[in-house]
C-alpha positions in Angstrom: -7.0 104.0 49.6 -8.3 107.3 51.2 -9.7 110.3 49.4 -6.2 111.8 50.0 -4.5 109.0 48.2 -6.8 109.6 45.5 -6.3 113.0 45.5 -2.4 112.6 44.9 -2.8 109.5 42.5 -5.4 112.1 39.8 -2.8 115.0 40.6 -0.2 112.8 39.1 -2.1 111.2 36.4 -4.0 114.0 35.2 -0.6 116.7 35.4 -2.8 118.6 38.1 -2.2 120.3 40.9 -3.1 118.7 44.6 -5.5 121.8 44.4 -7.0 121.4 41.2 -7.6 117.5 41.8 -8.9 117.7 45.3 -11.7 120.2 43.4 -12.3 117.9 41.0 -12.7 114.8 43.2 -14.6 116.7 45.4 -17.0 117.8 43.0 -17.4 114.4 41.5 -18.3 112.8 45.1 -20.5 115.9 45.7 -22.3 115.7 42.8 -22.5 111.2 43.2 -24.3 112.5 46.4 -26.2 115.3 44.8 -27.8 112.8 42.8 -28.7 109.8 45.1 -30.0 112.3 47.4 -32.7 113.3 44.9 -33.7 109.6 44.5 -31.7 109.3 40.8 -29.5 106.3 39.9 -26.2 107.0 39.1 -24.4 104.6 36.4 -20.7 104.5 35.7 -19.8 102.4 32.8 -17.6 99.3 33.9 -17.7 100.6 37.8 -20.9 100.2 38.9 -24.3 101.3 40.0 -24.7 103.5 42.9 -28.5 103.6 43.8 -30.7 104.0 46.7 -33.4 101.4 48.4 -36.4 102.2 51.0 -36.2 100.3 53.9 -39.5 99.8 55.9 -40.2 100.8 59.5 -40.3 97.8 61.8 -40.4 97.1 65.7 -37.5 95.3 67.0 -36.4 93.8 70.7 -33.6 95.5 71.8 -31.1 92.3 72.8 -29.5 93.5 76.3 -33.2 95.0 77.9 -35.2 93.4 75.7 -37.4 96.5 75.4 -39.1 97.1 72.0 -37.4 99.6 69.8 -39.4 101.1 66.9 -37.1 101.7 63.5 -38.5 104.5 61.2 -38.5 103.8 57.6 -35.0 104.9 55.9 -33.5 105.5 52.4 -30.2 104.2 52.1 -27.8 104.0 49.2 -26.4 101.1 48.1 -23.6 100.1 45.3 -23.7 97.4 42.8 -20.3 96.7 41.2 -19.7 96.6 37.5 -18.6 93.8 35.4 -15.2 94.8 35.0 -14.9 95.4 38.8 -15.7 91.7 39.0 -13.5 90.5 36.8 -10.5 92.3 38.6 -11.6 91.2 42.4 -12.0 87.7 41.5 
C-alpha cells in the first residue's frame, strides 16, 4: 500500500474528500516525524511504537579497497509493532 492508496482508502471510509484526506494523512505523518525528530516516543495503541535509537560512531574497512571508512554517530528511528499487529501477521 502507498500513501496514495491510503489516501483513497481514508477518503472512502471517512466520507472525505481525496483533498481533505491527503491533509489529514499528511499531517498525521508530518506530525509522527515532528515528534521523533525532537527525540519523543510516539505510542499508538494496538499499532506500535515508533521511537528513535543513537547509533555510535565506528571505523570500518571498506570491502572492495579495503580503505578505512569512519561512520559518524547517527540517530535513527526505529518501529516496534504492537500486539494486535502481531497477532494479524502471524
Amino acid at each position: 500500500m502507498t500513501k496514495k492508496d491510503l489516501i483513497e482508502v481514508v477518503a472512502q471510509k471517512a466520507k472525505l474528500s481525496k483533498k481533505a484526506a491527503k491533509g489529514a494523512v499528511e499531517t498525521f505523518l508530518n506530525e509522527i516525524m515532528k515528534s521523533l525528530s525532537g527525540g519523543e516516543v510516539v505510542k499508538l495503541s494496538g499499532f506500535g511504537t515508533f521511537k528513535t535509537k543513537m547509533f555510535k560512531g565506528k571505523t570500518i574497512k571498506a570491502i572492495g579497497s579495503k580503505e578505512a571508512k569512519k561512520i559518524v554517530a547517527r540517530r535513527m528511528p526505529r518501529y516496534i509493532p504492537g500486539t494486535k499487529i502481531k497477532k494479524m501477521v502471524k
